[in-house]
RODO-2510 file (C-alpha; in nm, 4 decimals, decimal comma):
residues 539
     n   res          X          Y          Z
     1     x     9,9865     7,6219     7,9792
     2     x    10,1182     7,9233     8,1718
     3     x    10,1132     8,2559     7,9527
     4     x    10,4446     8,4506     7,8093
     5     x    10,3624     8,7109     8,0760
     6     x    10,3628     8,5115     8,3718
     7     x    10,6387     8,2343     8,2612
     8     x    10,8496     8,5506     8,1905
     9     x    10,7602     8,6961     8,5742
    10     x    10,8274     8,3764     8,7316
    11     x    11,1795     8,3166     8,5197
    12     x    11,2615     8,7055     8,5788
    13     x    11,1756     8,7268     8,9022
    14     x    11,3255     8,3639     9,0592
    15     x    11,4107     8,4679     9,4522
    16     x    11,6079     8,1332     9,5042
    17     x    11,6367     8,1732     9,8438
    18     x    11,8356     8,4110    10,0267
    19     x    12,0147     8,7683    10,0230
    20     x    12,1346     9,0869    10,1218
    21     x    12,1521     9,4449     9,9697
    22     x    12,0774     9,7610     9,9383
    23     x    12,1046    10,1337     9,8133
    24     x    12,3744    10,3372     9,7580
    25     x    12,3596    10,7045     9,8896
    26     x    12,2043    10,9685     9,7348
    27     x    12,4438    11,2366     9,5034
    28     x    12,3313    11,5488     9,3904
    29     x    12,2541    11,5723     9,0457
    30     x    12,1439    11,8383     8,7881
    31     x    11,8681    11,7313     8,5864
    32     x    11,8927    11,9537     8,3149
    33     x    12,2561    11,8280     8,2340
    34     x    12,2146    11,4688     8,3040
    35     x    11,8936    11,4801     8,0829
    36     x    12,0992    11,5971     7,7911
    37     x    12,3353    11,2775     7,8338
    38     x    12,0139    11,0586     7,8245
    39     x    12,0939    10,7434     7,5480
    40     x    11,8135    10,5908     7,3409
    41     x    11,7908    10,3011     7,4606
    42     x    11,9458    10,0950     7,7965
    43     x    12,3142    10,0361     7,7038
    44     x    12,5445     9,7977     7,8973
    45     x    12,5567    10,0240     8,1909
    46     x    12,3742    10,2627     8,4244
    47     x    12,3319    10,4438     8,7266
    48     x    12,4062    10,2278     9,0356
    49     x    12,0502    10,1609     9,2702
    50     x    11,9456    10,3915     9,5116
    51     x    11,6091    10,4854     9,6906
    52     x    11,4539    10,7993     9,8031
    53     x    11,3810    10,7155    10,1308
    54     x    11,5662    10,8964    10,4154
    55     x    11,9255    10,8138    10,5481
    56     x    12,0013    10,6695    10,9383
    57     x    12,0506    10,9825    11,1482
    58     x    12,3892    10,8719    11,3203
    59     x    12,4164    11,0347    11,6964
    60     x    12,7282    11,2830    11,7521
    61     x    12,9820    11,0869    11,9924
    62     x    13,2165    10,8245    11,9941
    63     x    13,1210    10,5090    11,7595
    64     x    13,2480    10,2017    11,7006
    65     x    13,2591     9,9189    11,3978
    66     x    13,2219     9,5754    11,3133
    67     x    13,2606     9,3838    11,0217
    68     x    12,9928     9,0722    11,0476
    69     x    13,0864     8,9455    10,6868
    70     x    13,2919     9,0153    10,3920
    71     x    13,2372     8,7237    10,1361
    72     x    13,0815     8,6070     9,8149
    73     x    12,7712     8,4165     9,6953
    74     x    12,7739     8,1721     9,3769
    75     x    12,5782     7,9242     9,5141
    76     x    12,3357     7,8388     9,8443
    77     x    12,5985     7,7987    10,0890
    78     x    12,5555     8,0403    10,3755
    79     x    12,8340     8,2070    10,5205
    80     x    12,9216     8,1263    10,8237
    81     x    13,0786     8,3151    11,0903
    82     x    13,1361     8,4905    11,4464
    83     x    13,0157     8,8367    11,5843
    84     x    13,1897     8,9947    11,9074
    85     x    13,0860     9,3014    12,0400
    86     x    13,2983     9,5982    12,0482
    87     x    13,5076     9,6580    12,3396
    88     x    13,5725    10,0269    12,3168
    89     x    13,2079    10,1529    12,2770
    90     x    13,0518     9,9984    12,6391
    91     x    12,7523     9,7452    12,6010
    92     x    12,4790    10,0032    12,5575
    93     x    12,4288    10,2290    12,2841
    94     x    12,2477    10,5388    12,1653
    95     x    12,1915    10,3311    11,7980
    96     x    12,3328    10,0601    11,6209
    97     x    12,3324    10,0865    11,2589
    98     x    12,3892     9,7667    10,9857
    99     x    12,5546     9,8769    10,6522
   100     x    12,5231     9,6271    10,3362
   101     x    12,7642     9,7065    10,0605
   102     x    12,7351     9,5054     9,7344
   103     x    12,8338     9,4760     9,3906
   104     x    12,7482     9,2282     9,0893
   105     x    12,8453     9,1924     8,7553
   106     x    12,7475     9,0447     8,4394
   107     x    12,3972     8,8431     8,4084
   108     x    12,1571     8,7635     8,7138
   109     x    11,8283     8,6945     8,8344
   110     x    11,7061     8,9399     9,1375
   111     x    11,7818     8,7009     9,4760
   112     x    11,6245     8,7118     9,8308
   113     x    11,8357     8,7254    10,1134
   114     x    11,8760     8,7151    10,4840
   115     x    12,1297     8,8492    10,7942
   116     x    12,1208     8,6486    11,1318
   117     x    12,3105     8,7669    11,4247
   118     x    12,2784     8,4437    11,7032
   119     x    11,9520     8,3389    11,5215
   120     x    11,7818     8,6126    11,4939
   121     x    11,6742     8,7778    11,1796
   122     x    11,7758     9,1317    11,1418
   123     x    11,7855     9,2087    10,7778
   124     x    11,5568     9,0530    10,4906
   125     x    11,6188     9,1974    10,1570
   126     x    11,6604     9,1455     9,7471
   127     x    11,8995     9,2167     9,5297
   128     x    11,9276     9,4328     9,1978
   129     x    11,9829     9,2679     8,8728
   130     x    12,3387     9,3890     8,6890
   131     x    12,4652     9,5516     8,4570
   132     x    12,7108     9,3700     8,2421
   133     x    12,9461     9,6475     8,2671
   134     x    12,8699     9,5857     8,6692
   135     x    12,6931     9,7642     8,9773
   136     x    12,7586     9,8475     9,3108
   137     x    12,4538     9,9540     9,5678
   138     x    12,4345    10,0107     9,9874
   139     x    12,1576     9,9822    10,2929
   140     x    12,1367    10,1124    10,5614
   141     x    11,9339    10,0274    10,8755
   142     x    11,8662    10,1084    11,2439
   143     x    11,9059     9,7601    11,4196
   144     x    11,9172     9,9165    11,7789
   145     x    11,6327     9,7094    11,8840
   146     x    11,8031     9,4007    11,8864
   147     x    12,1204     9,5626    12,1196
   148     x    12,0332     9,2632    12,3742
   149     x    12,1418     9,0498    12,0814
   150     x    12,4498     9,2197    12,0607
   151     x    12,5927     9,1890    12,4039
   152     x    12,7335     8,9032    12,3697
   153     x    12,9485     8,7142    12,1033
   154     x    12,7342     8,5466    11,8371
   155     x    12,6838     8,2909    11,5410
   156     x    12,6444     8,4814    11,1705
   157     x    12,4426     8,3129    10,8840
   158     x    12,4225     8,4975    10,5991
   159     x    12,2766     8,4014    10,2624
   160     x    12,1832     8,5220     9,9017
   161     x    12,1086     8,1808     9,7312
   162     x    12,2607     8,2398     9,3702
   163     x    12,3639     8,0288     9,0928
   164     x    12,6629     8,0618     8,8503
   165     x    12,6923     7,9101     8,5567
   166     x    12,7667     7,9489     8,1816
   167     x    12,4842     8,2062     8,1243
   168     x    12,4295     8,3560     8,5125
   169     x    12,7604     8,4762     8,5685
   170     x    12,7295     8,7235     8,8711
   171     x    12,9166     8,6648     9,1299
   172     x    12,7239     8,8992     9,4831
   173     x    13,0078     9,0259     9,6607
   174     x    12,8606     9,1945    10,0333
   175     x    13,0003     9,3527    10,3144
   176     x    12,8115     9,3934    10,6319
   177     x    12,9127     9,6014    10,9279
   178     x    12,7062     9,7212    11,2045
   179     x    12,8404    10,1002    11,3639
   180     x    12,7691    10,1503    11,7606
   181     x    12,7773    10,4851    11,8865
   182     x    12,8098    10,5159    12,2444
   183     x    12,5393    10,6149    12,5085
   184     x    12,1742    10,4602    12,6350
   185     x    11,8879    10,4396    12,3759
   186     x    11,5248    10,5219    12,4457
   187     x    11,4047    10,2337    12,7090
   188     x    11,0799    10,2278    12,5460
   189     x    11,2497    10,1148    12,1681
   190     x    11,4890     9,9195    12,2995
   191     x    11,3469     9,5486    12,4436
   192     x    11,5620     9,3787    12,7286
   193     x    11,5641     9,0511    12,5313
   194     x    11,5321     8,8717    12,1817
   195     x    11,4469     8,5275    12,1276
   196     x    11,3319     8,3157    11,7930
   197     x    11,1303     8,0237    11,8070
   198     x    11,2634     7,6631    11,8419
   199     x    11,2571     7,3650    11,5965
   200     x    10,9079     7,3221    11,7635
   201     x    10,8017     7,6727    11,6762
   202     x    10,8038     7,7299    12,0556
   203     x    10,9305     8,0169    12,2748
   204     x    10,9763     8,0780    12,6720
   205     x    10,9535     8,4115    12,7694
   206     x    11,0938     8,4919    13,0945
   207     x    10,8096     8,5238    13,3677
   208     x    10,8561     8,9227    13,4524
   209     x    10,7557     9,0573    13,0990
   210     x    10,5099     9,3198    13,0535
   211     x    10,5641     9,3799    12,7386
   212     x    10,6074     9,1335    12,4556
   213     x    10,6043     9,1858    12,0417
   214     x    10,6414     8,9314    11,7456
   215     x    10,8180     9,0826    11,4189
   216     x    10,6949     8,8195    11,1255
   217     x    10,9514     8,9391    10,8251
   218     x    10,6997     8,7893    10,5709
   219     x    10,7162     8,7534    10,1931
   220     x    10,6042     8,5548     9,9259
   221     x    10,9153     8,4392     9,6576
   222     x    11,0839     8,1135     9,5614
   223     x    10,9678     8,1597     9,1555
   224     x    10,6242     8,0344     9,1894
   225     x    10,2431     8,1551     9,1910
   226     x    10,2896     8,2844     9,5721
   227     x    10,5478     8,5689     9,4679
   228     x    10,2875     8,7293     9,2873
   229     x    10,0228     8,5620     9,4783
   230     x     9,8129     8,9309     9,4399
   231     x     9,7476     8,7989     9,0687
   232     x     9,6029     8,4510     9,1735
   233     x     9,2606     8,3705     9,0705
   234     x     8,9966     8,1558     9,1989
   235     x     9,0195     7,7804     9,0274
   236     x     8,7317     7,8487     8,8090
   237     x     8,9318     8,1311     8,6000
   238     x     9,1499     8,0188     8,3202
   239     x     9,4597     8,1677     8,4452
   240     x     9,8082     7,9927     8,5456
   241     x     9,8294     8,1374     8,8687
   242     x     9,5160     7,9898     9,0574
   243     x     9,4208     7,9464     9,4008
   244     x     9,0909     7,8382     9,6047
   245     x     8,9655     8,1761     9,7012
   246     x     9,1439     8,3970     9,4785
   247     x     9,4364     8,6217     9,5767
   248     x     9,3150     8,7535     9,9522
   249     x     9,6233     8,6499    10,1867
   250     x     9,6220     8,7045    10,5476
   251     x     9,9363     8,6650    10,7825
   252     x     9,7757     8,5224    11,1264
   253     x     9,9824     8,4488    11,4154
   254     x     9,8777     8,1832    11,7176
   255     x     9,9795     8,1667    12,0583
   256     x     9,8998     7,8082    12,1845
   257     x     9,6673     7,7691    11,8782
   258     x     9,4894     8,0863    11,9825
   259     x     9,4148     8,3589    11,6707
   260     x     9,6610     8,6548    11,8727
   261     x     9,7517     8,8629    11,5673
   262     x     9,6568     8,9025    11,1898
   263     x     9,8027     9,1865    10,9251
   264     x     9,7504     9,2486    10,5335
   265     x    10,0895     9,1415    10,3909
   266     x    10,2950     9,3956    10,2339
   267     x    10,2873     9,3627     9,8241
   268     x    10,6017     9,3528     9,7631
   269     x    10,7393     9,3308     9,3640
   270     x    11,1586     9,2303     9,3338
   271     x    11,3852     9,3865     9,0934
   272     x    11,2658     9,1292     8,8042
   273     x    10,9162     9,1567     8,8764
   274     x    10,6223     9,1949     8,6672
   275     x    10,7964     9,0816     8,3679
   276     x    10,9882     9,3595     8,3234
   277     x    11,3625     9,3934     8,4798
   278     x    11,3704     9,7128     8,2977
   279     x    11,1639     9,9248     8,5258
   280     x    11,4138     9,8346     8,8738
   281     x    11,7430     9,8759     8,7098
   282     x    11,8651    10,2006     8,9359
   283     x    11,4904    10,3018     9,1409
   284     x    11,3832     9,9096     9,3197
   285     x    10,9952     9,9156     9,4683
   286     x    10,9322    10,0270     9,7853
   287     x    11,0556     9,7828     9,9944
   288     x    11,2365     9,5857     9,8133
   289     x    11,5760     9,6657     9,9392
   290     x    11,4576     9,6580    10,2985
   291     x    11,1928     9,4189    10,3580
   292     x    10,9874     9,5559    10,6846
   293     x    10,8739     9,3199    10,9563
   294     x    10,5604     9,2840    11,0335
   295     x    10,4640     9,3301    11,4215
   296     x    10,2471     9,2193    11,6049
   297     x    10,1376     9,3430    12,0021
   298     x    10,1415     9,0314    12,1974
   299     x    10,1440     9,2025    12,5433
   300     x     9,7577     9,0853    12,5783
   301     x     9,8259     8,7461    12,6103
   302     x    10,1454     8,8186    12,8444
   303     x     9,9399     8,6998    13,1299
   304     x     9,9708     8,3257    12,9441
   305     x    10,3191     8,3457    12,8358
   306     x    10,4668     8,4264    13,1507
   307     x    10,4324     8,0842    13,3272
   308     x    10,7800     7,9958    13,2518
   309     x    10,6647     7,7447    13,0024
   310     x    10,7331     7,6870    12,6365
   311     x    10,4429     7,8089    12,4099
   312     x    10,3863     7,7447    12,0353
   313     x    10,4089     8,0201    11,8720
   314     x    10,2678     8,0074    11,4894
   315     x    10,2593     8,1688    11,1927
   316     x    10,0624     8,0931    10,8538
   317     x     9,9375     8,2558    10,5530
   318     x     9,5340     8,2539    10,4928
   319     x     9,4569     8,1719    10,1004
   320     x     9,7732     7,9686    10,0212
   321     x     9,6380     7,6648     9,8508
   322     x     9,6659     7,3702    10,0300
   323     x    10,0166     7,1897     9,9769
   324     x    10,1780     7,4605     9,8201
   325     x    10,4833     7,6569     9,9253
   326     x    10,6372     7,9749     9,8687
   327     x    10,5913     8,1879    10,1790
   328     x    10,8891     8,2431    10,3755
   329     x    10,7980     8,3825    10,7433
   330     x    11,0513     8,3671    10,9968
   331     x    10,9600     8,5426    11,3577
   332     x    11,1525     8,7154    11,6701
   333     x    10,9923     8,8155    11,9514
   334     x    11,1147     9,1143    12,1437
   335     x    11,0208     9,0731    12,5048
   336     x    11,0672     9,4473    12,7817
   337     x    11,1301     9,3263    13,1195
   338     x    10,9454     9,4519    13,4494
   339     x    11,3191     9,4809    13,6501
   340     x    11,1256     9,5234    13,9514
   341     x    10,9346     9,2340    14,0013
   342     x    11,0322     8,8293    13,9377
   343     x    10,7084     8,7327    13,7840
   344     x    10,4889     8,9016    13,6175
   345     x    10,0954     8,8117    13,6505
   346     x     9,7726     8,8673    13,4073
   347     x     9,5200     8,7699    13,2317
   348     x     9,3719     8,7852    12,8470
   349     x     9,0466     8,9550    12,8973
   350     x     8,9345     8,9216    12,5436
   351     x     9,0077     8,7878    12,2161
   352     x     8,7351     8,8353    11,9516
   353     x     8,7688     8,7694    11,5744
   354     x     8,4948     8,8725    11,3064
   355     x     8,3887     8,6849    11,0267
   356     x     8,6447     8,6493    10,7285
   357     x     8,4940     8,7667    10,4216
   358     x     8,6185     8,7189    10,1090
   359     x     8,4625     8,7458     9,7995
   360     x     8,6608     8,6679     9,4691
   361     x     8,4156     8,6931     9,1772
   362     x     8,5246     8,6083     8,7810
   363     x     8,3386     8,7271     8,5283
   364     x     8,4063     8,5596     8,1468
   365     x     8,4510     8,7534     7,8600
   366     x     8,6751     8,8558     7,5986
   367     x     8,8651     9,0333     7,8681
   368     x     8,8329     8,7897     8,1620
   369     x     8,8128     8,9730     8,4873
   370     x     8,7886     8,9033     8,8723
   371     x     8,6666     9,1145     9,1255
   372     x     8,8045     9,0903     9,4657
   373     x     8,6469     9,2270     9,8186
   374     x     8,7636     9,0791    10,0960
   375     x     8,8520     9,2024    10,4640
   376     x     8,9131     9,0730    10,8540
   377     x     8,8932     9,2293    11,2113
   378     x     9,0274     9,1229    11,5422
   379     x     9,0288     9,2651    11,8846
   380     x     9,2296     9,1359    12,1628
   381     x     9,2874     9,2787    12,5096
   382     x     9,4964     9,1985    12,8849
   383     x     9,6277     9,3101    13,1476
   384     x     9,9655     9,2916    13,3470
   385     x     9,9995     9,3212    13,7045
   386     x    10,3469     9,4650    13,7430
   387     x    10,5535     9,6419    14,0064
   388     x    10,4443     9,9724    13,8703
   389     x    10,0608     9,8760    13,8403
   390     x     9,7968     9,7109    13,6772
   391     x     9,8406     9,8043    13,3023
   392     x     9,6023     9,6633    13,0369
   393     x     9,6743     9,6456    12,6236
   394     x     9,3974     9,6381    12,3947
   395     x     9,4790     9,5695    12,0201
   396     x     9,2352     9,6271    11,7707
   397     x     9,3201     9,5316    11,3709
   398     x     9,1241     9,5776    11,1046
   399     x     9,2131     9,4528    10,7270
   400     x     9,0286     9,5690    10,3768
   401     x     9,1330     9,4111    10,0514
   402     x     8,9671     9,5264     9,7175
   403     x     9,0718     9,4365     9,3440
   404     x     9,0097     9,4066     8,9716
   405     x     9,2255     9,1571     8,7658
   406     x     9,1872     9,1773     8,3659
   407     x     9,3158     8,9493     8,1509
   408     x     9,2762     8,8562     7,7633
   409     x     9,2950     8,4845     7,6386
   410     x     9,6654     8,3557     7,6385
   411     x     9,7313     8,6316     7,8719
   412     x     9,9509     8,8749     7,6695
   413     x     9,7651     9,1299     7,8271
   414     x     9,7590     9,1323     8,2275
   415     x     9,6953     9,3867     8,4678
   416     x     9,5460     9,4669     8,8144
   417     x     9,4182     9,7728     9,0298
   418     x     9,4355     9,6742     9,3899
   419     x     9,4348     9,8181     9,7068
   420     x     9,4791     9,6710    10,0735
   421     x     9,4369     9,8590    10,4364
   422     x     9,5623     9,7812    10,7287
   423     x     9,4436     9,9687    11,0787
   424     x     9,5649     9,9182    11,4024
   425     x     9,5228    10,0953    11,7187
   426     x     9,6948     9,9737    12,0420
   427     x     9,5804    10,1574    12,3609
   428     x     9,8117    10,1055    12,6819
   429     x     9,5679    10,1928    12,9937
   430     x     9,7779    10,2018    13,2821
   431     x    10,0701    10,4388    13,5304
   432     x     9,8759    10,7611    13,3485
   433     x     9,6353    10,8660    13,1179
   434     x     9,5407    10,5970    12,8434
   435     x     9,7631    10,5934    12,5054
   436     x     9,6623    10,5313    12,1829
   437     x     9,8630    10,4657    11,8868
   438     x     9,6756    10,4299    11,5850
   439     x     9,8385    10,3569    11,2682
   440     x     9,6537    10,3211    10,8901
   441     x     9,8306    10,1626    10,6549
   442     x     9,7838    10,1602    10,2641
   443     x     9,9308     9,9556    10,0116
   444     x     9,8609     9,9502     9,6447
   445     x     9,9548     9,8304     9,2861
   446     x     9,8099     9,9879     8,9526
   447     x     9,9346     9,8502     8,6394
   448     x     9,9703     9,5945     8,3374
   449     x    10,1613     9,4612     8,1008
   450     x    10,1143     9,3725     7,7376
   451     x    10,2978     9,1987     7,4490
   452     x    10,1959     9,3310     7,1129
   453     x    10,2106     9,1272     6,7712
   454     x    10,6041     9,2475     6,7256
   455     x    10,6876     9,0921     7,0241
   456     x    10,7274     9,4364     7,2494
   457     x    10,6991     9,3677     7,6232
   458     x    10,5452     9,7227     7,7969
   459     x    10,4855     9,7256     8,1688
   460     x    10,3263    10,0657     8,2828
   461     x    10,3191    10,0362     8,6960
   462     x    10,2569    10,2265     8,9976
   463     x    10,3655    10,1503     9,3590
   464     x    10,2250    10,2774     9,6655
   465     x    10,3349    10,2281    10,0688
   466     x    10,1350    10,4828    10,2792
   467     x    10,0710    10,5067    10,6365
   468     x     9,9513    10,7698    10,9062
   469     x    10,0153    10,7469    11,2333
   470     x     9,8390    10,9401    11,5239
   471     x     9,9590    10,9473    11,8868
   472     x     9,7166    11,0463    12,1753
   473     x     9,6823    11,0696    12,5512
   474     x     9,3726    11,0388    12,7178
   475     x     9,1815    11,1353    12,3916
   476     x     9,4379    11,4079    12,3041
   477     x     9,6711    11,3899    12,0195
   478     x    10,0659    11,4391    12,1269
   479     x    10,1649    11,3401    11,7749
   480     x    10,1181    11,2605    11,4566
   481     x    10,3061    11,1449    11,1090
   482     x    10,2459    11,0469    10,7438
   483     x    10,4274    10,8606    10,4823
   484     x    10,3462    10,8544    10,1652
   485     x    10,6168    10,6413     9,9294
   486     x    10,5151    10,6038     9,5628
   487     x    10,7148    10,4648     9,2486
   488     x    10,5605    10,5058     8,9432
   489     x    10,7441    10,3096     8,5850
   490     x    10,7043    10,2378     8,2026
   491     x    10,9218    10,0090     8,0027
   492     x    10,9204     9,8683     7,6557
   493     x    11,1910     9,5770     7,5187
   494     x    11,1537     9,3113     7,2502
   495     x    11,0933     8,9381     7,4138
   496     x    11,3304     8,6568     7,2428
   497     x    11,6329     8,7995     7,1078
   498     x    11,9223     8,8321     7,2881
   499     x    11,9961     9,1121     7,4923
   500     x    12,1699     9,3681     7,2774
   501     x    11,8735     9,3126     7,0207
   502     x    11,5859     9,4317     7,3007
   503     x    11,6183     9,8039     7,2671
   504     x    11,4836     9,8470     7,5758
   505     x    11,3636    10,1631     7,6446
   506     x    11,2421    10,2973     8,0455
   507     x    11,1292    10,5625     8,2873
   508     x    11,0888    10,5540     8,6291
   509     x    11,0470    10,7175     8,9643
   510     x    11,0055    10,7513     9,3418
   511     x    10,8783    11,0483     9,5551
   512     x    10,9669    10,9603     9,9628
   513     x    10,7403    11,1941    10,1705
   514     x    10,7624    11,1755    10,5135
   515     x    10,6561    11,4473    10,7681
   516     x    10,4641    11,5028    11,0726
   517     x    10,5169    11,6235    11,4443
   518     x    10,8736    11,5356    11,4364
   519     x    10,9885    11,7475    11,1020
   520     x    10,9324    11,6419    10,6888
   521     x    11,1740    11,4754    10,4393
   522     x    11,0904    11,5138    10,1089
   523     x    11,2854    11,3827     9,7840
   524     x    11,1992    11,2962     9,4239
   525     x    11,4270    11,0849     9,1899
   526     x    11,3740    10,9875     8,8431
   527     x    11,5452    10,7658     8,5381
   528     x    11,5392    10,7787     8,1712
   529     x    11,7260    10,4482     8,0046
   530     x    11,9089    10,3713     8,3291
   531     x    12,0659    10,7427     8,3595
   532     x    11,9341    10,9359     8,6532
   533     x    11,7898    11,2808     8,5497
   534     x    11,6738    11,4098     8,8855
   535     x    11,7219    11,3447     9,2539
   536     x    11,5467    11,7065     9,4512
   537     x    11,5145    11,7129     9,8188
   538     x    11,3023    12,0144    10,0130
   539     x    11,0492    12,0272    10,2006
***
């Protein structure tokens, strides 16, 4: 029988299917006046969602808009409908940015969603839960990479899956427009084509690229064990989420059945996650509002691909259990073009995978624990004989995964410390001096939540998404950056009475640091019962 903490994650946290949202803009706000105007407890209202993480720098110039959809969701019909470029800003452009706008009202779970633009999938996000008094919330994001998709006049699909009904009555209203300001992006950012994968997961690339990438926008949701598949245990623990190995989960991708990619998945927790919708009403996760892609270099095995031939392409998820579902992972590749030269020739010159390891011990005990180490490397390299030169890739991945999971009997006390790395270095040897771009990323949760004898739900939690990323020329750096992006929470409200008996009480926030070669953003936010009693900025 599943415990009152996890039934209550899985129920709080259902992401039926599909959806699109965001964060509203940032507003100035003194914290010693907006502290004195604290309530209690949450009321029926509070401060709309917003993030700290940095606003789309829009280019000076002439722009030019497009609404893609204006509509509702109340059910899991998509919206359908047509794109056409704009006529009056050319058909290249400095940036293209996507705006979501959305408001809800009333009672509702958190919901996944998803943006396509002629198949391809350029937003995945989640929504906020409501207010009953109502909320409105906006993202923003920098879409310029798929400008080859946006040449020509294309099918929309858009959709947050939702149900209405007696009890769930909000309605998502969302707008989504995409802004095109005028002039020629960076060559290097900006790939000549886009494609998605068939019905037969298979793509055909055209036979003169030398440079090809897979973006895998993967996450676990649907309501079940695999949205908080970080808390899975190996089959011998007594614990209602369980799986084989434990909770290790590796996103691989195959080229023709060949291992070409692999990547730590990012941990991400919705807006009704970990039991506890109190904690996301105005400050989401990181993430959660603008669920990244994974990428993958595939330029090593560009050689293969560019026979003219279809080739399956393939993505799955080590240490799901066997039969069961709840990973959603859909995948575009973004292919540069040598303009030069009508085929492009090459060869893989390596592909080498290390053992798997993965260790998932449980230990009995009044507090039942398991210990996780787990980890994975792979190196693959090729080269591309293209009008400028021979140029050879070499991609080299490297994935650590620790944890501790404690839990008492009947699991009204849960928590986990875990921690997951992900290190990639890509060197491009060709037309110069070598390049190296080597990124380390860090993800990690550290928290739990209890439910005491009165029936008082606490969830103490903290958040992290960190990366550094180092640039270098033949051995010499020419840039660098870090991020470090860290929520932190703690909220208390009584289980089983209805909702204007929980005096819920919560705290949360987010510090967004970002700086490096190119400059530093740096902004703090922070809640008390919904009301938001600081948002700084300075770095």
């Amino acid at each position: 029988m599943r415990s009152r903490i996890v039934m209550s994650m899985l129920a709080g946290a259902t992401l039926l299917a599909s959806a699109l949202l965001g964060v509203s803009p940032a507003q100035a706000v003194d914290a010693k006046a907006r502290s004195a105007d604290v309530p209690a407890e949450f009321g029926t209202d509070w401060h709309d969602p917003l993030t700290a993480a940095p606003p789309i720098a829009r280019p000076a110039g002439k722009s030019c808009q497009v609404t893609l959809a204006d509509t509702e969701f109340r059910d899991f019909t998509p919206y359908q409908g047509t794109y056409t470029p704009p006529k009056a800003c050319g058909d290249h452009w400095s940036k293209v940015v996507l705006r979501l706008d959305g408001t809800v009202k009333g009672r509702q779970y958190d919901r996944l969603g998803y943006l396509h633009v002629g198949g391809v999938e350029i937003l995945r996000t989640s929504t906020p839960e409501p207010s009953p008094d109502g909320i409105a919330w906006s993202v923003e994001k920098d879409v310029t990479r798929y400008s080859a998709t946006f040449r020509s006049t294309q099918n929309v699909e858009m959709l947050i899956g939702n149900v209405v009904d007696d009890t769930y009555t909000g309605v998502i209203g969302v707008k989504a427009t995409l802004t095109f300001y005028e002039g020629r992006p960076a060559a290097a950012q900006t790939p000549d084509r886009v494609f998605t994968l068939g019905t037969d997961s298979t793509v055909t690339t055209p036979r003169n690229s030398e440079r090809i990438v897979a973006e895998v926008y993967a996450t676990g949701s649907g309501g079940g064990c695999e949205e908080f598949w970080y808390l899975a245990v190996p089959d011998s623990a007594p614990y209602s989420c369980q799986a084989d190995k434990g909770p290790y989960r590796e996103v691989q991708i195959k080229v023709d059945g060949q291992l070409a990619g692999i990547a730590a998945p990012f941990p991400n927790v919705w807006t009704g996650g970990w039991s506890d919708p109190f904690l996301w009403y105005v400050i989401p996760g990181p993430r959660a509002f603008d669920v990244k892609p994974i990428e993958y270099d595939l330029t090593p095995f560009a050689g293969l691909l560019n026979d003219g031939r279809p080739h399956h392409v393939d993505v799955s998820v080590v240490g799901v259990p066997e039969g069961q579902s709840g990973w959603s992972a859909p995948v575009n590749v973004l292919v540069w073009q040598d303009a030069h030269r009508a085929h492009v020739t090459g060869k893989l010159t390596l592909d080498r995978a290390g053992a798997l390891a993965n260790s998932s011990t449980y230990t009995p005990g009044s507090e039942e624990r398991v210990d996780t180490d787990a980890g994975h490397r792979l190196t693959v390299a090729g080269y591309v004989d293209t009008s400028h030169g021979r140029v050879a890739t070499t991609v080299d991945r490297k994935l650590t995964n620790t944890s501790v999971h404690r839990w008492i009997d009947g699991e009204n006390m849960d928590g986990l410390d875990a921690t997951w790395t992900d290190d990639e270095s890509v060197t491009v040897d060709g037309r110069g001096p070598a390049r190296t771009t080597t990124t380390y990323r860090t993800y990690t949760i550290n928290g739990a939540t209890t439910i005491g004898t009165d029936d008082r739900l606490r969830t103490v939690l903290t958040l992290g998404d960190r990366a550094a990323v180092v640039d270098t020329r033949d051995g010499r750096r020419t840039g660098w950056s870090r991020l470090d992006d860290t929520y932190s929470g703690d909220a208390t409200y009584t289980l089983n009475v209805p909702r204007d008996q929980r005096h819920a009480v919560g705290t949360s926030s987010e510090r967004y640091r970002l700086y490096g070669s190119g400059g530093c953003y740096d902004r703090s936010l922070a809640t008390a019962q919904g009301v938001l009693t600081e948002d700084r900025s300075g770095c």
